[in-house]
N, C-alpha and C positions, 0 to 999 in steps of 0.2 A: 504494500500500500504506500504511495505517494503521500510523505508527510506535509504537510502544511506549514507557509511560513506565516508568523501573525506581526502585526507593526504596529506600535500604538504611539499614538500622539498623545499623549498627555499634560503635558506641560501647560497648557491652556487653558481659555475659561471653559472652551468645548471639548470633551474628550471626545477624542474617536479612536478606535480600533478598525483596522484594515484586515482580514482574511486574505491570504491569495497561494495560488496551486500554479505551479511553475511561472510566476511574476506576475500571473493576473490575479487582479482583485477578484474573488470572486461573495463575498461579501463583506459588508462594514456597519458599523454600529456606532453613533452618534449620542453623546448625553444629552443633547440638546433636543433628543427627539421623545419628549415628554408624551408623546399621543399614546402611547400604549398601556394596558394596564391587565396586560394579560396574565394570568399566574395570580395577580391579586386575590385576594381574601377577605373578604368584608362581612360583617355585621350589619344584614344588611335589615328593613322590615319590607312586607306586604304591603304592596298598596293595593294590589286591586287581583283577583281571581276569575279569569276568563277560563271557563270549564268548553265553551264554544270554539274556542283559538286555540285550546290545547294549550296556556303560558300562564304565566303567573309573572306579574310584574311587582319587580324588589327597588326601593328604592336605596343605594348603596352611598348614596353621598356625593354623587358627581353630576353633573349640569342635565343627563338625563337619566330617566328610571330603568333601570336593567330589566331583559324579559329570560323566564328559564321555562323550555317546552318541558311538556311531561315527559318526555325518552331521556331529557339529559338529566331527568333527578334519580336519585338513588332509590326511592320509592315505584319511581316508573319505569325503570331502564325493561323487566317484565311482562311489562304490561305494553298491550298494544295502544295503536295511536285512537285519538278521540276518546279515551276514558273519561268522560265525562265528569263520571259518580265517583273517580276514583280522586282527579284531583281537587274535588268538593271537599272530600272527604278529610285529604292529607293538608291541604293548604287553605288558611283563613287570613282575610286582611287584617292588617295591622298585630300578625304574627312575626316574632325576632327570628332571623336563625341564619347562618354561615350558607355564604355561596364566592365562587369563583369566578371570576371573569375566563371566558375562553374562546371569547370573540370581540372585540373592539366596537365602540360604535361604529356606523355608516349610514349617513345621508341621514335622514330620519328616524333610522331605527336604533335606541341603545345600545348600550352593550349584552353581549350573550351570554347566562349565567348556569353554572350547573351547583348545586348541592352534594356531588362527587366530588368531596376536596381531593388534591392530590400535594405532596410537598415534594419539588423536586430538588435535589442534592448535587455534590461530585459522584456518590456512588451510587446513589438507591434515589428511587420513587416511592415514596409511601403513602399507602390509599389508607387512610382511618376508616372508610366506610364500606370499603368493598374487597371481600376476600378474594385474593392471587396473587397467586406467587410466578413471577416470570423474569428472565433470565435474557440479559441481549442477545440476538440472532450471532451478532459482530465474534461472541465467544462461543468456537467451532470445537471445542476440547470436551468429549464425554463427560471425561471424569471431573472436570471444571465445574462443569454447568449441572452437576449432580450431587458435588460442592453446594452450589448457591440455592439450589432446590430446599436441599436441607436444613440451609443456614436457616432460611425463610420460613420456613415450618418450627423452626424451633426459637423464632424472635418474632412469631406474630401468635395473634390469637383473636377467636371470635371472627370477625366480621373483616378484618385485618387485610392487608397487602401489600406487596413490597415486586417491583421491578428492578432487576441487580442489571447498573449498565454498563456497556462495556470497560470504562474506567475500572471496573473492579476486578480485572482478570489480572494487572500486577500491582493489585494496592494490599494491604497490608488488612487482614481479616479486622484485628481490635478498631479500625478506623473504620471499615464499613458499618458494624455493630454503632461503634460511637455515635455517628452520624443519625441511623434509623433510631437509636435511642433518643437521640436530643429530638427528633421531629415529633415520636410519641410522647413525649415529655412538652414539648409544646401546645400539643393539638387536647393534651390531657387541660394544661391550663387554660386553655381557652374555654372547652367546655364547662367548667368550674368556676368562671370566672363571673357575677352575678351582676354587673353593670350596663346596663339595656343602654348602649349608645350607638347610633350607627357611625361606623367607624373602619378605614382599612388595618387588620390587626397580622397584616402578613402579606410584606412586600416584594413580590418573585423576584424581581430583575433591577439590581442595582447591573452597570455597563459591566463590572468585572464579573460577577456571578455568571448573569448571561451566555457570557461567552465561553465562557467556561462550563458551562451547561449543553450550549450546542457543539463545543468541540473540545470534547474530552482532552486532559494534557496528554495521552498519548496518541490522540492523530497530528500532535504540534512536533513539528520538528526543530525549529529555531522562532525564537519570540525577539524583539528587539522593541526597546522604550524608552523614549528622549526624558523621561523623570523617574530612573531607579530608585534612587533614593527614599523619594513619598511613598512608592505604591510597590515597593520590593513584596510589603507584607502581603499584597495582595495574588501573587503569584507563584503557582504552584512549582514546587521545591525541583520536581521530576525534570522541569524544558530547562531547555538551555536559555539564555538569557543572556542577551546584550544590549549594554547601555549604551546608545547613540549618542557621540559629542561634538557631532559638526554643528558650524553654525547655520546652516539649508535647513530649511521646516524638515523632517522627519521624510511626511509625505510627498515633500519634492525633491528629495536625494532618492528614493525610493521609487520615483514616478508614479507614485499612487496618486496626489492632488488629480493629478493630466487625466487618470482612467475614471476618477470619481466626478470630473467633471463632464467629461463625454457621456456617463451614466443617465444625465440631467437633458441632453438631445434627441432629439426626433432621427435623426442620420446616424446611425452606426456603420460606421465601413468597415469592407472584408480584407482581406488580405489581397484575392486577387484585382480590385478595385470593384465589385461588385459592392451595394450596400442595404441596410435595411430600413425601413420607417418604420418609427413605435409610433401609434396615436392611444392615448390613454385616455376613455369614455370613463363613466360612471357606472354603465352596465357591462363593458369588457376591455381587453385591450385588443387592438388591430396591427398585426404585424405583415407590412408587406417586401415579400423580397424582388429587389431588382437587380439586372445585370449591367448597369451603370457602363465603366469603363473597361468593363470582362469584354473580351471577343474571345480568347480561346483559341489553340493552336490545331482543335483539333474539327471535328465536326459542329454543327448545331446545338446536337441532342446532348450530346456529350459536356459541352459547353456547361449548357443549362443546370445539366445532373449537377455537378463541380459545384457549382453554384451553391443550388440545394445542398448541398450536403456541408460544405463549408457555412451553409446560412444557420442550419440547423443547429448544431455547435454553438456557433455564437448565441441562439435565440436561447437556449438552455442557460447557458454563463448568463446573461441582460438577463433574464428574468430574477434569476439569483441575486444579481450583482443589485437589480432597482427593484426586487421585495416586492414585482408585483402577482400578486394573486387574484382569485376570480378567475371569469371565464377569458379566454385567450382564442381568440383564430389567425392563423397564419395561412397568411395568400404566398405560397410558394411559386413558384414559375413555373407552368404546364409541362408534365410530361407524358410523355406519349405511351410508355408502359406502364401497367402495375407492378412487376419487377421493380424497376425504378421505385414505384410510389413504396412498398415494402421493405425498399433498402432503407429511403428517409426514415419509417420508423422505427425500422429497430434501433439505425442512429441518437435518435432523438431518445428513445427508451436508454440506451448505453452513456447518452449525457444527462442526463435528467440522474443517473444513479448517485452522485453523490451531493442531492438537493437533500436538504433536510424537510422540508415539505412536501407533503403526500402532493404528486401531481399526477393526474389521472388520464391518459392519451386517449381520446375516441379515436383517433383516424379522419381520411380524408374525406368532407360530404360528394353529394352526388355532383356540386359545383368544382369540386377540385379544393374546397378550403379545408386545413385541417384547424380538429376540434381540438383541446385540452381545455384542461382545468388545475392551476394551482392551488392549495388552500391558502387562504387568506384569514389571519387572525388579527395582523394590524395594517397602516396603511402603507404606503408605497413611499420610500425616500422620498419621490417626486410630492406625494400628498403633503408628506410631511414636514419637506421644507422651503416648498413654495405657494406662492397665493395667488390666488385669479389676479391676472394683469386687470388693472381699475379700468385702464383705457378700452379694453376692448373686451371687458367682462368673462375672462374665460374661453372667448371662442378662435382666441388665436389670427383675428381679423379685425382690422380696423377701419373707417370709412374711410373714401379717398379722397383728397382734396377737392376736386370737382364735387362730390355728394357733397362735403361741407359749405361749396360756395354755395351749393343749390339753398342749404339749409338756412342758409346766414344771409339770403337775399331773401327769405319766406319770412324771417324775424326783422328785417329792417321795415320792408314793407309793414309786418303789425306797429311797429314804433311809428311810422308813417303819419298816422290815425291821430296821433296827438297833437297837441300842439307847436312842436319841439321842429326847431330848425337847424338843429346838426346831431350828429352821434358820432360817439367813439368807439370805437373796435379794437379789440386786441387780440390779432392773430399770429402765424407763425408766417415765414417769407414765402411759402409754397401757394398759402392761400390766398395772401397778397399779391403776389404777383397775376395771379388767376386775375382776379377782381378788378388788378389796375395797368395790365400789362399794355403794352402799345399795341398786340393786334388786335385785342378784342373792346379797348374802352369801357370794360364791363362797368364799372364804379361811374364811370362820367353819366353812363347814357340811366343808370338808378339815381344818379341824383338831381336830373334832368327830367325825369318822370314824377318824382318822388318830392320835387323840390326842398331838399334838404340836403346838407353839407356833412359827406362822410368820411373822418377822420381814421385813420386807421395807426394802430400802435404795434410796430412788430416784435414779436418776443421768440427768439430761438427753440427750437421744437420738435424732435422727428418726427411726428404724428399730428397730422395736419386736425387744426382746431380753430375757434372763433369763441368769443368772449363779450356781448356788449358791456362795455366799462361804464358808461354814463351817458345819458340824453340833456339835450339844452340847447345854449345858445350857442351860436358859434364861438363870442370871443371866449367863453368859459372853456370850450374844446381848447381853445387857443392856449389860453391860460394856464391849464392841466399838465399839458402837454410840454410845455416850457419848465415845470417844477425838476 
């Protein structure tokens, strides 16, 4: 197995942590990216009991109320969907009791809540509510994995369960134990604990935990961090470790900056000059591949396949690398066999292997698009650290100069109507020039119609706009305009 190198930036007000597999990033994790709250543990109450929607909404403390289906509680995992009488029965408003976040909010809907706590560790996962005992796939040793069978049966009890992951096939038995005991020794205080407040009493994912959650210290093969010193405590004893003391950010001696910021693009380019389009909806993402500057030495078809197969690759890595989940269709480039279309998948299935996220491949529709699904628990680096452009609301367009003159001669005219014998305008030079240029005399021949004197104030702009600043008399324009 191919170790991983990990790179942290720390030294800053933002932490980030870089991932990458032979020098690509292939993911990173930001403290600045506060939107998640998954893993959490709340005290939370009932508000309200829909037996019709199958959910029960908990109010946990955060801007909205969390919903938990009947499949995802402990009471219902059993029991089929629509139980009616069943969640009547188990769940009352303005009842206290412990739930997990394990879906983020989106759009509208809260966050997603289950009553299956779980706590998760370096070694173990421990379920307080639900009995299993289970052992990572990743540890292939009989005699290991019949080891940890037993370990589990003999350090749980009741209703109990423990997943042993692969971190524990070279750690040291007393630590594993340690660990599962300090989580039961937790979840025993909570229970016990008699003060009705809604409140988070158990925070998954501090940046160091995390990552160390998702990538066990032995898939790490060298770590490197521009502030040993502070955060040494935080780092397991096993990787190798080195302190970075150039004066270059971390991330731009490393060329990590360059790859996190191309992550942030619609354009990803291939190696052979082919590239891809991300478009990210609110209902999926759209990934289309083209063959750009590719021509290919060889045939057509042949061409093409190349293409595909190097696009494939990368759309695996970009989905990793920018955390996005949900439904995903990728418009590949026609090809003419199924052979071909067969080879893409297993492709895709062979990069997609070391995604930590369950991602589910349909295949290609009867259009030639292919389907997948990643799972999505939080939002997408792109959600969560950028904001609808103001100017153009999200839709990546903005009007063009011309619409604006059009606009900006429909609002002079209303001003028209008053009394007022001049106005002032504050636009950019693009729109100016429209308006007062020498082939068109557009401004002479409006204020020849309109009998009013239009001033105009130009203010530098990539994004063509108009602003009426003030209506009146002329010398007042005159006036203004002199301060």
């Amino acid at each position: 197995m191919k170790l991983k190198k990990v790179i942290m930036n720390v030294k800053h007000s933002e932490k980030r942590i870089a991932v990458t597999e032979n020098d690509q990033v292939v993911e990173w994790f930001s403290s600045a990216d506060t939107n998640t709250f998954v893993g959490n543990i709340y005290l939370g109450q009932i508000q309200d009991v829909m037996p019709k929607l199958n959910a029960v909404f908990v109010n946990i403390g955060l801007s909205k109320n969390g919903f938990m289906r009947l499949e995802d509680t402990v009471e219902g995992k059993d029991f089929e969907k629509g139980s009616e009488e069943m969640i009547r029965k188990t769940f009352q408003k303005g009842q206290y009791l412990f739930v997990q976040v394990i879906k983020d909010a989106f759009d509208e809907k809260g966050p997603k809540l289950t009553n299956n706590l779980e706590f998760s560790g370096d070694y173990v996962v421990y379920f307080p509510l639900t009995k299993q005992i289970a052992v990572s796939n990743k540890i292939k040793k009989e005699s290991k994995r019949n080891k940890f069978y037993s370990l589990g049966r003999e350090n749980t009890n009741g209703n109990e369960g423990v997943i042993f992951r692969s971190s524990c096939e070279a750690a040291n038995t007393e630590d594993i134990i340690n660990e599962l005991n300090k989580f039961k020794t937790f979840y025993d205080s909570l229970t016990n604990q008699s003060n009705k407040k809604i409140s988070c009493v158990w925070e998954a994912n501090s940046l160091f935990t995390k990552i160390f959650k998702l990538h066990p210290a032995n898939t790490i093969g060298e770590m490197i961090i521009d502030d040993f010193i502070s955060y040494q405590h935080h780092l397991p004893k096993e990787i190798q470790v080195t302190s970075y003391k150039g004066k270059e950010n971390i991330f731009e001696a490393f060329k990590i900056e360059e790859q996190l910021e191309k992550s942030f693009k619609s354009i990803v380019w291939l190696k052979n000059g082919s590239f891809l389009v991300f478009e990210q909806t609110e209902a999926m993402t759209v990934i289309d591949v083209n063959t750009g500057k590719f021509s290919g030495k060889h045939n057509r078809e042949e061409t093409l396949f190349q293409t595909n197969q190097l696009a494939a690759i990368e759309i695996a890595r970009q989905l990793r690398l920018r955390d996005i989940g949900g439904m995903v269709i990728i418009d590949f480039i026609n090809m003419k066999t199924e052979d071909m279309q067969k080879k893409i998948v297993e492709l895709l299935k062979d990069s997609f292997k070391s995604d930590r996220a369950y991602t589910k491949l349909f295949g290609f529709t009867a259009l030639g698009l292919f389907e997948l699904t990643r799972k999505r628990t939080s939002h997408s680096h792109l959600e969560a650290t950028h904001q609808k452009c103001p100017e153009c609301n999200g839709i990546g367009l903005v009007k063009n100069a011309v619409q604006i003159v059009f606009e900006l001669e429909r609002a002079i005219w209303e001003v028209s109507t008053s009394d007022a014998e001049a106005i002032l305008v504050e636009c950019n030079d693009e729109v100016a020039n429209l308006l007062s240029g020498d082939q068109n005399g557009h401004i002479q021949k409006l204020e020849k119609v309109l009998f009013m004197k239009i001033f105009l104030k130009i203010t530098p702009s990539r994004v063509p706009f108009y602003d009426i600043v003030r209506v009146g008399t002329t010398s007042e324009m005159t006036s203004y305009l002199k301060q």
